[in-house]
C-alpha positions, 0 to 999 in steps of 0.5 A, spaced: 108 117 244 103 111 242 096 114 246 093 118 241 091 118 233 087 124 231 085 124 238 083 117 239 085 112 243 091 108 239 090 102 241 084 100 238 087 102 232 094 099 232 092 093 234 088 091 227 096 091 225 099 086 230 092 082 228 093 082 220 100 082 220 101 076 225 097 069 221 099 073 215 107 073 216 105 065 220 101 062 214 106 065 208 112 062 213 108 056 213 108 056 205 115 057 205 118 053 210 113 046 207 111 047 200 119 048 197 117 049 190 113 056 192 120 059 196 122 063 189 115 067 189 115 068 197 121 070 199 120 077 198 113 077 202 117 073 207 121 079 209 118 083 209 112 080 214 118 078 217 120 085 219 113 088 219 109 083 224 114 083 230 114 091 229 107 092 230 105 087 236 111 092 239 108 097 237 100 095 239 104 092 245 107 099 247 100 103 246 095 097 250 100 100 256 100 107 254 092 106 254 092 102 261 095 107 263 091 113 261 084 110 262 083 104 266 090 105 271 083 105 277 080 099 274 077 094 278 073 088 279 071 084 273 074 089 268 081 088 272 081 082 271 080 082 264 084 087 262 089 083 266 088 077 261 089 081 255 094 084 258 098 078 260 099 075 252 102 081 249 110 079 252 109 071 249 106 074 243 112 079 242 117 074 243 114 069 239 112 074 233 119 076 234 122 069 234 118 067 228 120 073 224 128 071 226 127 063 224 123 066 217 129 071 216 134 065 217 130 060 213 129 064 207 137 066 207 139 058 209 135 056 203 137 060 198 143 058 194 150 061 195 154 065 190 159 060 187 154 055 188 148 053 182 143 049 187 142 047 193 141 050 201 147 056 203 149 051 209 145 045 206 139 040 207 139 039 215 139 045 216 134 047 212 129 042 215 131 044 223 129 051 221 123 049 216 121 045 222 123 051 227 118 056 224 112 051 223 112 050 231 114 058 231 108 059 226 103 055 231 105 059 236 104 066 234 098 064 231 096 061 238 098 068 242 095 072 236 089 069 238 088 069 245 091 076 245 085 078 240 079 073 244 081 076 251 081 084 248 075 083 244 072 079 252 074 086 255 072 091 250 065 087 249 063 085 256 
């Protein structure tokens, strides 16, 4: 299912997703979560990448497999080694991107007055913060992963 697009290899071509929709999702989630006054105009974009980003490193992390798979099943030596490295960041970006789409979904919901209220945060202040301060560390983190998966790619296509 993720092996070919237009009869090129799909990887290559999914993964430009994963790489702009991660830092996008963790620098907008890191605008919501320290800068309060801009969560009435980034909320929306919050969602949304919130969705968008763990679903396209699922889907680059599926079409790398299926392009090891297809291509590079023999590979050995230093390509081996290369493509293993790759390889080996696409789990721990996934559930970082996933983990920083699910603490961006419950900031936004948290910090959003409720109904029957005029201001303040749905489950108040405290909980705001600890999910603020969830989703920074989650943002660093993802934008770590998202980094080091890209360089190891970038090492194994261009050495």
């Amino acid at each position: 299912m993720f092996d070919e697009i237009l009869g090129l290899p799909a990887h290559p071509l999914i993964v430009h997703f994963a790489v702009v929709l991660t830092p996008l999702l963790a620098v907008v989630a890191l605008a919501y979560a320290l800068v309060p006054r801009w969560r009435p105009s980034t909320a929306w974009a919050v969602v949304l990448l919130s969705l968008a980003a763990p679903a396209a490193v699922f889907v680059a992390r599926q079409s790398g497999e299926s392009l090891k798979e297809a291509r590079f099943g023999e590979a050995e030596g230093e390509m081996a080694e290369l493509i293993s490295a790759h390889e080996g960041f696409a789990l721990p970006l996934l559930l970082s991107v996933l983990g920083l789409g699910a603490s961006a979904l419950l900031l936004v919901y948290a910090s959003r007055p409720a109904r029957d209220s005029l201001s303040g945060d749905r489950f108040g202040r405290p909980v705001t913060v600890v999910l603020a301060a969830l989703t920074v560390v989650l943002a660093a983190v993802a934008a770590f992963y998202v980094f080091q998966a890209g360089d190891s790619g970038a090492r194994a296509v261009w050495s």
